[in-house]
N, C-alpha and C positions, 0 to 999 in steps of 0.2 A: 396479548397484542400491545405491541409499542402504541404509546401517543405521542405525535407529534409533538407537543407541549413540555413533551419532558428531554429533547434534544436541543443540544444548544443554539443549533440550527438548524431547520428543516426546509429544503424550497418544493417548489413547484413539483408532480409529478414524478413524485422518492416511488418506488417500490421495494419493499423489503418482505423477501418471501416467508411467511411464515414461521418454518425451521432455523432461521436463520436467531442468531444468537447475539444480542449486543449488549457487556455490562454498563454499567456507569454511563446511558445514553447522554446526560447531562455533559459530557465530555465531548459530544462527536456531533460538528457539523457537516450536514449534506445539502448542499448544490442540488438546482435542479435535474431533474430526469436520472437521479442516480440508481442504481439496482443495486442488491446486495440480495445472492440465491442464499437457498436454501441450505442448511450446515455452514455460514460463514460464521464466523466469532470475531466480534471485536470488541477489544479492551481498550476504550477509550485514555487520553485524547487522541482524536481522529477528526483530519477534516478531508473529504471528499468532496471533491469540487465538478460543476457540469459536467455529465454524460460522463461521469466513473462507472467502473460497475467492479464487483467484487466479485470472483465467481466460488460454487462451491467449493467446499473444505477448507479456504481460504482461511489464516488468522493473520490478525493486524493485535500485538501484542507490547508490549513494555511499560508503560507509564509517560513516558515525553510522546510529544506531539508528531505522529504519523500523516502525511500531508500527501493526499493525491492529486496531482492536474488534471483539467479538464481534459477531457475526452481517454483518457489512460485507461489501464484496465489490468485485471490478473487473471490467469491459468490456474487452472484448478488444482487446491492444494498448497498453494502459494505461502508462507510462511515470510511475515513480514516482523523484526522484534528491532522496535526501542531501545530493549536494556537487554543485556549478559551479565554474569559472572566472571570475577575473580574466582579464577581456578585453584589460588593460593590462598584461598578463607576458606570458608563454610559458606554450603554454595544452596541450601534449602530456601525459600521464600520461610518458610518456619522458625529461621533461628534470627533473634535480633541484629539490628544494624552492627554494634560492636565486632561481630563476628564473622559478617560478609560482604561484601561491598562489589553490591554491584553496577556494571558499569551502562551507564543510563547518557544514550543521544537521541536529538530528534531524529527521522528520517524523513527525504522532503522527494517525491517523485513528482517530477516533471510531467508537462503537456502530453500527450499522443505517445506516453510509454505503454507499451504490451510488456506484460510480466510474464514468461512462458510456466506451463504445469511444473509444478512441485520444486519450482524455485526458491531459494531462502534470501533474505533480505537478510544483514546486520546493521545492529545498531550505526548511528551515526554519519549513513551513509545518502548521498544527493544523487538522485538517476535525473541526465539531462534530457532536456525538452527533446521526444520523437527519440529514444535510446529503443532498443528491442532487448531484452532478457530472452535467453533462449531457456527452453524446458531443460529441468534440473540442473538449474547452474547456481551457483552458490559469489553471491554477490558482495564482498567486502569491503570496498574499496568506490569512492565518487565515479561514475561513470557519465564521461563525452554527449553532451548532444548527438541526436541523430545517425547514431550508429549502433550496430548490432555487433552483441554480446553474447558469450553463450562460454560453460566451461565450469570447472571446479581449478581454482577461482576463475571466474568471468573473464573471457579476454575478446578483446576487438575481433569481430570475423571480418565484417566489411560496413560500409558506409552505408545510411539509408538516403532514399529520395525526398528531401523534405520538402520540397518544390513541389512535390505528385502530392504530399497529403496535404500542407497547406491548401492546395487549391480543392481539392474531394471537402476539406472544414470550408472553405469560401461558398462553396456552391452547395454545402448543405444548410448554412448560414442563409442562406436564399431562398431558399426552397420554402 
């Protein structure tokens, strides 16, 4: 069992189910009301911000700083990484730095983003505020506010309503 005490930052009302897997929690802040099910793995740093929630199989991986906005979320299976490889080195975590060099960015996901099932994140990449990831799409590239995405690579399908969710966050704000 995680303790609290040992996250960089922990708020109000975290649940982290059991199976769920986090190394280096010293690395990864959570926002209130955050979830992370059961079978997620993350490799800190990580910060998860109000009402994220991680679903299973999900991994949040690389070494630089993976950043979720409030109320976002992933599909299960979700594969988020940091860092890759230099295809042109030696490309093991086992062989020293001289020999491989891998390529290491934050990734920073926006507000009211849904990650759809067995999507992959790359390093380096910004998903804008209310974007939709559609299931198994493979995400390279800084992605638009408020529009939906879906594709190997990801490409615009159409616009979301961000007037309809703004107001569903105002009035649950309320509530």
């Amino acid at each position: 069992m995680l303790k609290r005490e040992r996250f960089r930052g922990y708020g109000k009302g975290v649940r982290i189910w059991p199976m769920a897997k986090i190394a280096m929690p010293e690395t990864v802040w959570l926002g209130d009301h955050v979830m992370i099910d059961d079978f997620a793995f993350i490799m800190g740093p990580a910060t998860l911000k109000d009402y994220s929630h991680i679903c299973s199989f999900t991994s949040l991986l690389g070494g630089e700083e993976i950043e979720m906005g409030e109320f976002s979320c992933t599909g299960v299976g979700v594969r988020i990484f940091s860092a890759t490889e230099d295809y042109d080195t030696m490309t093991s975590a086992c062989i020293p730095a001289p020999f491989r060099k891998p390529h290491r960015a934050p990734v920073k996901i926006g507000r009211h983003v849904t990650i759809g099932a067995n999507s992959v994140i790359l390093p380096g990449v910004t998903i804008g505020d209310g974007a939709v990831v559609g299931a198994l799409s493979l995400v390279k590239t800084d992605l638009e506010p408020w529009t939906i995405y879906a594709g190997i690579p990801a490409r615009p399908i159409k616009a979301r309503d961000r007037e309809a969710v703004l107001e569903y966050e105002r009035r649950f704000r309320e509530s």
